[in-house]
N, C-alpha and C positions, 0 to 999 in steps of 0.2 A: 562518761554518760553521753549518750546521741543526743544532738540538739535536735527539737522539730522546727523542720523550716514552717515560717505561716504557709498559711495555703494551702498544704500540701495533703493535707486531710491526717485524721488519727491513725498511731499505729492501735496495731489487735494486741488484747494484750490477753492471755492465754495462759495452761497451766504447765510448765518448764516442761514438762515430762512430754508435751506433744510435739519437740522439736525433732521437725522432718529430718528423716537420712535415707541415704540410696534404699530402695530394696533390695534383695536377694530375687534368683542369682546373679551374681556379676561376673566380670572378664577384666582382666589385666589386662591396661593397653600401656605400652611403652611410649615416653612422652621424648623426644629429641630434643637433646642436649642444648641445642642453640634458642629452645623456645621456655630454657628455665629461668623464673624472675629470678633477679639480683636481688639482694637484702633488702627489706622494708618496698619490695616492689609489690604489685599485682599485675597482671595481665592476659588477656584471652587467649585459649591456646583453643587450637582443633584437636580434638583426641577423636577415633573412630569418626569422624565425621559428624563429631557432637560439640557445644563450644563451651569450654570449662574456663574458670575462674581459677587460673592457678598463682597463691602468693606465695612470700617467703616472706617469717614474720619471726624477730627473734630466733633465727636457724629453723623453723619450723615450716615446711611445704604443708601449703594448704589447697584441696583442690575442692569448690564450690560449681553448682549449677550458676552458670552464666547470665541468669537472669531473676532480678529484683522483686520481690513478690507483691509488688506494690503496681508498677508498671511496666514493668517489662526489661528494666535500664541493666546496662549489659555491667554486670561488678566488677570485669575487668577493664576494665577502662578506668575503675576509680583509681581510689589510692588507699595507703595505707598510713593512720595518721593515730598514734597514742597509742597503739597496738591493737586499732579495730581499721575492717578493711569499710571504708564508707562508698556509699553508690552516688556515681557521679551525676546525677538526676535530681535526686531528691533530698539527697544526704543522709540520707540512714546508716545504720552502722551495724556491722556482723561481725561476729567472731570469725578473722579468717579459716580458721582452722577446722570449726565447727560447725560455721554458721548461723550460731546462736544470736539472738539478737541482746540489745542490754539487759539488766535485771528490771523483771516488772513487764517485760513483755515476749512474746514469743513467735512472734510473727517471722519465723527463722527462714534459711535458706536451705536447701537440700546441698548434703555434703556429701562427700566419696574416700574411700579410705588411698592413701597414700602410702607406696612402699619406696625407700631410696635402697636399694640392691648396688651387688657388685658391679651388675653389667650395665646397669643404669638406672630413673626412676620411673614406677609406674602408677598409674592412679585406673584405680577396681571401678568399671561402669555397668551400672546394671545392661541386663540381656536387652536387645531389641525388643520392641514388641511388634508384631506385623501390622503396619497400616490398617486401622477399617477405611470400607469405603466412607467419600464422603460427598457432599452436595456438589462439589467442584465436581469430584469424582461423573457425578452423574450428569451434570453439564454437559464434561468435554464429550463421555462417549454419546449421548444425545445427539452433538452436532456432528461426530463426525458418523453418527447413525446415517443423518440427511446430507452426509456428503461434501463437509467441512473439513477438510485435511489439513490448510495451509494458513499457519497463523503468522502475523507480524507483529511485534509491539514489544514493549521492554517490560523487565520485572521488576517490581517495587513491591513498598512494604503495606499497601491496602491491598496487590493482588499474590501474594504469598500462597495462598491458599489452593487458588485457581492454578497460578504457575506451578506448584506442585502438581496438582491432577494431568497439566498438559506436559509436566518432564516422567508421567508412568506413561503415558499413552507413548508420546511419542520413544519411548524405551521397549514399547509394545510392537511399534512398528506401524502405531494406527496413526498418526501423524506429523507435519513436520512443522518446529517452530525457529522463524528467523527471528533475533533480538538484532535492532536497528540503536541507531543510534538516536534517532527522534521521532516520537508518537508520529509528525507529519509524515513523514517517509512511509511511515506503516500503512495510513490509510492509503495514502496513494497509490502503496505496493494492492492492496485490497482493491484497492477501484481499479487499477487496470489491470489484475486478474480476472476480475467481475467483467469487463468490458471485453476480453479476447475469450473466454469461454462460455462466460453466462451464467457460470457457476460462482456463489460468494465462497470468498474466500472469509476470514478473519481478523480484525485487526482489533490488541491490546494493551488497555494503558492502565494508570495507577488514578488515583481518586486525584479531583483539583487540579493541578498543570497537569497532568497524563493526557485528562481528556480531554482539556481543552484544547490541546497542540492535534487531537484528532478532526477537528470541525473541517479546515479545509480542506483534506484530503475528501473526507464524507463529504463536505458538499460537491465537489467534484464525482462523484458516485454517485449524488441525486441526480444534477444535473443532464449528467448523461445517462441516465438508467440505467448503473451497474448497481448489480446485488451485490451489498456487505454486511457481515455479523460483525457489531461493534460492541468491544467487551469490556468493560469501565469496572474496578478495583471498586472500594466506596469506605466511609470511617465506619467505625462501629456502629450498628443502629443504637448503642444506646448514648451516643450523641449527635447523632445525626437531626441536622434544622438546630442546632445550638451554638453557631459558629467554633467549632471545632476546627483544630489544623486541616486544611483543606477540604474542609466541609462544601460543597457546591449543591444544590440542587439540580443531581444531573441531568433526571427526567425531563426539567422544565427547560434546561439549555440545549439537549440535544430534542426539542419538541418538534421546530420545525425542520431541520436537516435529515430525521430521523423518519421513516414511515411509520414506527412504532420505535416505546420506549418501556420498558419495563422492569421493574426491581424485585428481584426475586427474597421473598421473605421467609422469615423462618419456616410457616406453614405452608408454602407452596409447592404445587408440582414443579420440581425443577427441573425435571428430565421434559417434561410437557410442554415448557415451557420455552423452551435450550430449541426444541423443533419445531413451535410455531414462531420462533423469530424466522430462523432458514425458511421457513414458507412464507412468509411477511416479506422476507429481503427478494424472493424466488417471485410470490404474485404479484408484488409491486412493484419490481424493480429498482429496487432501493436500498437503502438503509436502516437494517435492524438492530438496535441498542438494548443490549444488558447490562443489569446493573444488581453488581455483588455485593455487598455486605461484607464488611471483614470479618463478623463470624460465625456466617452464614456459611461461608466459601467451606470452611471446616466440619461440620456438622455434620456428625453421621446418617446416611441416606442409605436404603432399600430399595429406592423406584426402579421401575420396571422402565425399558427405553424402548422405543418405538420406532424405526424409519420411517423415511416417507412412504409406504407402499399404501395408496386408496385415500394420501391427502393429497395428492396434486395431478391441476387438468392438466389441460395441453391448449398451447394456443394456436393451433393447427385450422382455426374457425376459416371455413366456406367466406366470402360475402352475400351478400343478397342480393341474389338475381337481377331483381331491377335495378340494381345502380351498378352493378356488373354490365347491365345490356344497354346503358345511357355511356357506360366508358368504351363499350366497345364500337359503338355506333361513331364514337368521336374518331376512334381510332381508326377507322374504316374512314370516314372523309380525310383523315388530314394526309398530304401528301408530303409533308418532311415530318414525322414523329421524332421528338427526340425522349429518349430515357435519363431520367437525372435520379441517381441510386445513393441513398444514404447509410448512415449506419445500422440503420431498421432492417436494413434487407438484407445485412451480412448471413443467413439463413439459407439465401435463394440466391446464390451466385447461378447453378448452373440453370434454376429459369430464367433469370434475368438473362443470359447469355444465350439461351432458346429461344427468348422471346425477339432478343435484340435481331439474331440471325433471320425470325421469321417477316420480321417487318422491314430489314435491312436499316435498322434507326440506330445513330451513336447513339452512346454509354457515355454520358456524365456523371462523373460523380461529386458526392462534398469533399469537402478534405478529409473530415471523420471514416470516408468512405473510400478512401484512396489504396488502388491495391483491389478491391473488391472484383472489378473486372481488369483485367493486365491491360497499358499502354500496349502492349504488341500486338492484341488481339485487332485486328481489321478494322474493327465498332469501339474499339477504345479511347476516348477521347484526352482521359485525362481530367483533371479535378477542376471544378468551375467556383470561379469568386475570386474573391482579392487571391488567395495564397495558388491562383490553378494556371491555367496553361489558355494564349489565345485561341488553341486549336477548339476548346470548352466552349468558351464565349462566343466565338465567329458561331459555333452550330446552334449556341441558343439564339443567338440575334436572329440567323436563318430558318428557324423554326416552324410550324404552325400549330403544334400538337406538343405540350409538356407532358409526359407520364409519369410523375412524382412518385418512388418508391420508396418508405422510412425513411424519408430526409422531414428536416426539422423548418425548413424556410428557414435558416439563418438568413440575417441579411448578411453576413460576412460570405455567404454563399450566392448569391443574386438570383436567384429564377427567376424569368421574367413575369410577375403576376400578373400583368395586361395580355396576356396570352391563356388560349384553355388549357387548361390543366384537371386530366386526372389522376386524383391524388390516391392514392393505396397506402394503408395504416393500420396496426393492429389496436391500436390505441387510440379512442374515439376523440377522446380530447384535440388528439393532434392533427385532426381535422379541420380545415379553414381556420386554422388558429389564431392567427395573424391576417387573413382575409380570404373575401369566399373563396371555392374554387369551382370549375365548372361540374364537375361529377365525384363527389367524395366516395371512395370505396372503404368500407371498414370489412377489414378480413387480414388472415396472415398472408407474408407479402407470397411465399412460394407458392401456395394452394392458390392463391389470387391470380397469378402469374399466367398457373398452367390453363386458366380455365379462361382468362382473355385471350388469350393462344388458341385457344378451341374456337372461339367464336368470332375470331377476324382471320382475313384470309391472307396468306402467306405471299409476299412481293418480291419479283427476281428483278427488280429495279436498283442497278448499284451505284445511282447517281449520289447516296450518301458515302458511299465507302469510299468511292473516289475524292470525294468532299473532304471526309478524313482522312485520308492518305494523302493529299497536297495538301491541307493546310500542318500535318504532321514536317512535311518536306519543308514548309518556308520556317516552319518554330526551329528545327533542328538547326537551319543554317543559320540563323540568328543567336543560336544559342551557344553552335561552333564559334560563330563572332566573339561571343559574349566571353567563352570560357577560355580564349586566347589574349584576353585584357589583363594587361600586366603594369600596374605603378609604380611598383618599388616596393608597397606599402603594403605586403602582405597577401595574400591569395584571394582572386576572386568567387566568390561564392555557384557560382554556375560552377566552375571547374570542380570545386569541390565535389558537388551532389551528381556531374557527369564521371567522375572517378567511382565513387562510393557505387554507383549503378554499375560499373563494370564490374567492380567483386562484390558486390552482396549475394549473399548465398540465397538461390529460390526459395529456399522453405524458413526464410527471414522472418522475424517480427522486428521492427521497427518502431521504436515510444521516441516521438520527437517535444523538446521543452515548448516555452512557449520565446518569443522574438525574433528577428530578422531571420533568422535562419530557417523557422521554421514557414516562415511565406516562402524564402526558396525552397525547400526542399519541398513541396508542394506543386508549386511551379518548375523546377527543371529534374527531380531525382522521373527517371520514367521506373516505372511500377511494372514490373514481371508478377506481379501476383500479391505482392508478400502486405500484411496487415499492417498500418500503424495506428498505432496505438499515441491516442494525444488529450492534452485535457478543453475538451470540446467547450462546452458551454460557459462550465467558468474561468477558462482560458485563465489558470492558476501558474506563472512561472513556478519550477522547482519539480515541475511534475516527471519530466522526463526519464531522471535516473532511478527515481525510485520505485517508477513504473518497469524499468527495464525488471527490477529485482522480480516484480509482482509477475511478467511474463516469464521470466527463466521459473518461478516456483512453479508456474501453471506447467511447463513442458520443461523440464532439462537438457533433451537432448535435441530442442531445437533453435539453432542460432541468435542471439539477440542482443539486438543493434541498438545503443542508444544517442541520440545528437541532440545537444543541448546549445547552446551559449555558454558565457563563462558567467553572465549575471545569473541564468538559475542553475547550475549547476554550482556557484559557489553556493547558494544559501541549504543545501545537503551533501558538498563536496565529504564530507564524513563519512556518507555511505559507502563511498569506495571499500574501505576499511571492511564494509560489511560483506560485499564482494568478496573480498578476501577473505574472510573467515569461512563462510561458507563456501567456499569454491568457485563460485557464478562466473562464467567466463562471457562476461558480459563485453561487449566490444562498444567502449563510447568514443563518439566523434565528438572533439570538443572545438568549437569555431568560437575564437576570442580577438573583439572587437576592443577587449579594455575597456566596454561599457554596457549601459544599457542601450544599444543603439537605434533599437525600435524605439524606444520613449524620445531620445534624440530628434530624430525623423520628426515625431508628430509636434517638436517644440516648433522644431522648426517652419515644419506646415502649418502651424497655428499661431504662426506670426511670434512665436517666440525665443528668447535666448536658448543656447542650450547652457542649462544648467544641472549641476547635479545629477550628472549619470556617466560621467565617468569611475574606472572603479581600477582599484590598485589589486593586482593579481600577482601570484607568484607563478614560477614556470612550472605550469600542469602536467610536463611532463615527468622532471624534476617530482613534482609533489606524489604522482601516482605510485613513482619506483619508491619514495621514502615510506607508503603507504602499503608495498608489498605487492604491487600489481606491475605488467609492464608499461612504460611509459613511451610516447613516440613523439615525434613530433615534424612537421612539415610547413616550412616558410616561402616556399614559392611552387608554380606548379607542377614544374617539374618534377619534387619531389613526392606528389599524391601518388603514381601509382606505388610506386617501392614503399611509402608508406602503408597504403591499404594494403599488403601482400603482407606486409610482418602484423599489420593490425589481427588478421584473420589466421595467420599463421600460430597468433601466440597462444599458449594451452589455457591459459585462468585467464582471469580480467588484464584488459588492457585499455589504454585512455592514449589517443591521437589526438594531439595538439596542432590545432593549425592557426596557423597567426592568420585571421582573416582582414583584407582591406574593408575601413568603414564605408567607404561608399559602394562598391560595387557588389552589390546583395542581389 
């Protein structure tokens, strides 16, 4: 007789004759030999793709539906104890064979007939039935109605549902899902696909830790205003607010990270609902949060899906005249203009670079903004603020005219505010935000561009160009200085990012982490053009590699470069693994100092020990090749170019290790 555990609630007790069996028709599937229990065993087998209960009880094969009718607990994993097979859950008890439950009750399990033949044994499953559609179902193609192709995030058992709807589609061909190895890596991959085209990407996790391992990455996508669709698993609504295994109120956590949070419920438009996120994550700039129901995600759906065609403007907006004609009056008195071009403007390179040639004024840019207009170019300055170049800062000091293009006024950027400045911004907030400025323009930066172009008049004055081409002259020979310093102790970081600039391929993207490396690479890689991609505002270590992934999903076939440190790339060194799986021939530069050296630095500037930032590392090289990728590595100068020539050479992922000296960054 089954014992009832307390707690565990009543069984049903019912009339003998209603004990469930397979229906008709079925299909013999043949079970392998290596997966038959031994005597007095039970255990799960995969049959057709289905997961059966097969025991042997008394010489008797038994094969049962794999799941407990009670909660779900999988029967093979139990045991077999008096000659009933009990579930490892709850402890109930069924007839292995039949599935019957004890006398007096009938809350049975669905059973399968069982043949042992000559050729071996098989157990009769009923026919498939075709999938209906389902709420999941009308989700996924919803979003990728408005243009969400590119999911990241891993599969668990609150988004089961979903993840089936995104393994038909993507079988369809309508989209593609990376499975990472941690929620963080996901969002990141998301935020800096959102950041290089504009377009959200996806990123999904499971109810409770899934989605909380998502926050940083999403705030790192607020911050900088990349749109992403963030897709949360959830328990059953009919425990849900009862402290249930991973219960979270997800609404209320992702409330301010999130531009909108929404739980799609039984009676909802979910197809409606799946496309006003993507327009939420598109007008905002931000991050859009759903949130599934575990048996919601399942639930048979008919909705009708919608694209975006007649829901979305364009921010294409004119400015207003008169603060148009107050910036261009500025612009017309000052006699050194300088342009300092942020991530806002990556839209309007080639006005920004009509307008630079019509006033003859360097091209500053932030770091965010590095690449936007190429070092080669005549007007190129190069990035200004702590991680930029003195050729930057000499022409803002020299100044008399700032022309502020979608840059944020970081102070880690410096413009000088004691100077006029007209500021251009599509986003009114980010107007004198941090303090006045002389003429605020609210309009998009390109249409802005061409229309102060219109109305100041053109200077064949190249007292700037020469300005920047000699102060280019004394950074470089300094920087030859620089990259010829040799200790003993490992590579100096100038050499590094002057090697890396002789082979990066032009049509590069570039996601650099965040620490020492990435103030150099700022400061000495010179920019031919190519984008990097960084975590701007929350200036999140760890960002780097998982950002490369999010670039290579946005473009395949074009180059991407990622350089990290060893401190944040070890806290997602796993990703590699995801590199390899999916193929990504991602190329990482890894410069390892043995610590956190940036934190280092600032103990020290701040009058204190250093403590606690060294960090015990294994040979990255070593670890890439055990990981399936190829591994390199370079311990003195010498060795960078023949390193960078096999890095770019190699077909899949590869990871360049360079032992970097501590101090010379």
């Amino acid at each position: 007789m089954a014992d009832e555990p307390a707690g565990a609630g009543a069984r049903v007790v019912r009339d003998p004759e209603d004990q469930p069996t397979a229906s008709e028709p079925a299909r013999w599937h043949e079970v392998p030999t290596a997966d038959l229990p031994a005597e007095g065993r039970v255990r799960s087998v995969v049959v057709d793709g289905r997961s059966v209960a097969l025991s042997r009880c008394e010489g008797v094969l038994g094969a049962l539906e794999n799941r407990c009718p009670h909660q779900g607990g999988p029967l093979g994993e139990g045991s077999i104890e008096q000659g009933w097979l009990r579930c490892p859950w709850h402890g109930y008890d069924y007839r292995p064979d039949t599935g019957a439950p004890p006398e007096g009750f009938a809350d049975g399990v669905t059973s399968y007939a069982v043949e042992t033949r000559a050729d071996g044994v098989f157990v009769a499953l009923p026919e498939r039935t075709p999938p209906g559609r389902t709420v999941a179902d009308a989700v996924v193609e919803s979003l990728v109605a408005w243009g969400v192709t590119a999911f990241f995030g891993m599969v668990g058992h609150s988004n089961l549902g979903f993840a089936e709807a995104l393994r038909r589609a993507e079988e369809r061909g309508d989209l593609a899902f990376y499975g990472i190895r941690h929620e963080g890596a996901a969002a990141f991959a998301a935020s800096a696909y959102g950041k290089l085209t504009g377009r959200p990407a996806a990123c999904v996790a499971i109810a409770g830790p899934g989605s909380t391992n998502l926050i940083t990455g999403l705030y790192d996508a607020k911050l900088d205003g990349a749109p992403v669709v963030a897709i949360s698993g959830q328990v059953p609504s009919s425990v849900l607010g009862r402290g249930a295994f991973q219960d979270l109120p997800l609404s209320t956590l992702f409330g301010d990270v999130a531009v909108t949070s929404t739980t799609l419920l039984s009676g909802s438009d979910h197809a409606e609902l799946a496309g006003v996120a993507v327009k939420h994550a598109l007008d905002r700039r931000g991050v859009a949060h759903l949130v599934l129901p575990d048996e919601v995600q399942v639930q048979p759906s008919d909705e009708a899906v919608h694209g975006p065609v007649g829901r979305l403007g364009t921010r294409a907006q004119p400015p207003d005249p008169a603060q148009l004609a107050v910036a261009a009056r500025l612009v017309e008195q000052a006699e050194r203009p300088v342009l300092v071009v942020g991530h806002g403007a990556r839209g309007a390179r080639a006005e920004l670079v009509a307008l630079a040639e019509h006033l003859g004024a360097p091209v500053l840019t932030t770091f965010k903004a590095k690449g936007l207009v190429p070092d080669t170019h005549p007007l190129g300055a190069g990035v200004l603020g702590r991680s930029g170049t003195p050729v930057a800062s000499w022409l803002m000091n020299e100044s008399d005219l700032v022309i502020a293009v979608g840059v944020s006024f970081s102070n880690h950027t410096g413009v000088a505010d004691y100077k006029p400045i007209v500021q251009i911004d599509d986003t009114p907030g980010a107007l004198g935000r941090f303090h006045p400025v002389t003429a605020p323009v609210l309009g998009d930066s390109a249409a802005s561009l061409v229309l102060l172009q219109r109305q100041v008049r053109g200077r064949s004055d190249r007292r700037q160009r020469e300005d920047v081409a000699a102060r280019w002259t004394i950074w470089r020979a300094e920087k030859a200085r620089r990259a010829g310093e040799d200790r003993g102790r490992g590579v100096n970081a100038c050499a590094v990012f002057e090697a890396l600039g002789r082979h990066l391929p032009e049509d590069a993207v570039v996601c650099v982490d965040v620490g020492n490396h990435a103030y150099s690479l700022g400061r000495y890689l010179e920019s031919g053009g190519q984008p990097v991609l960084m975590s701007g505002y929350l200036g999140s270590i760890g960002f780097g590699y998982p950002a490369a992934m999010g670039a290579w999903a946005a473009n395949s076939s074009r180059p991407v470069v990622a350089v990290t440190g060893d401190g944040g790339f070890g806290q997602y060194a796993m990703e590699l693994t995801t590199a390899v799986k999916y193929g990504m021939p991602i190329k990482h530069v890894l410069l390892d100092n043995h610590g956190l050296g940036k934190i280092s630095k600032e103990q020290v500037a701040g009058d204190f020990p250093v403590w606690q930032t060294s960090l015990v590392n294994p040979d990255w090289a070593q670890f890439a090749t055990l990981c399936g990728a190829t591994g390199l590595s370079a311990r003195s100068v010498g060795e960078l170019d023949g390193a960078f020539e096999q890095l770019f050479a190699a077909s899949g992922p590869a990871l360049l290790h360079v032992e970097q000296d501590t101090e010379l960054v």
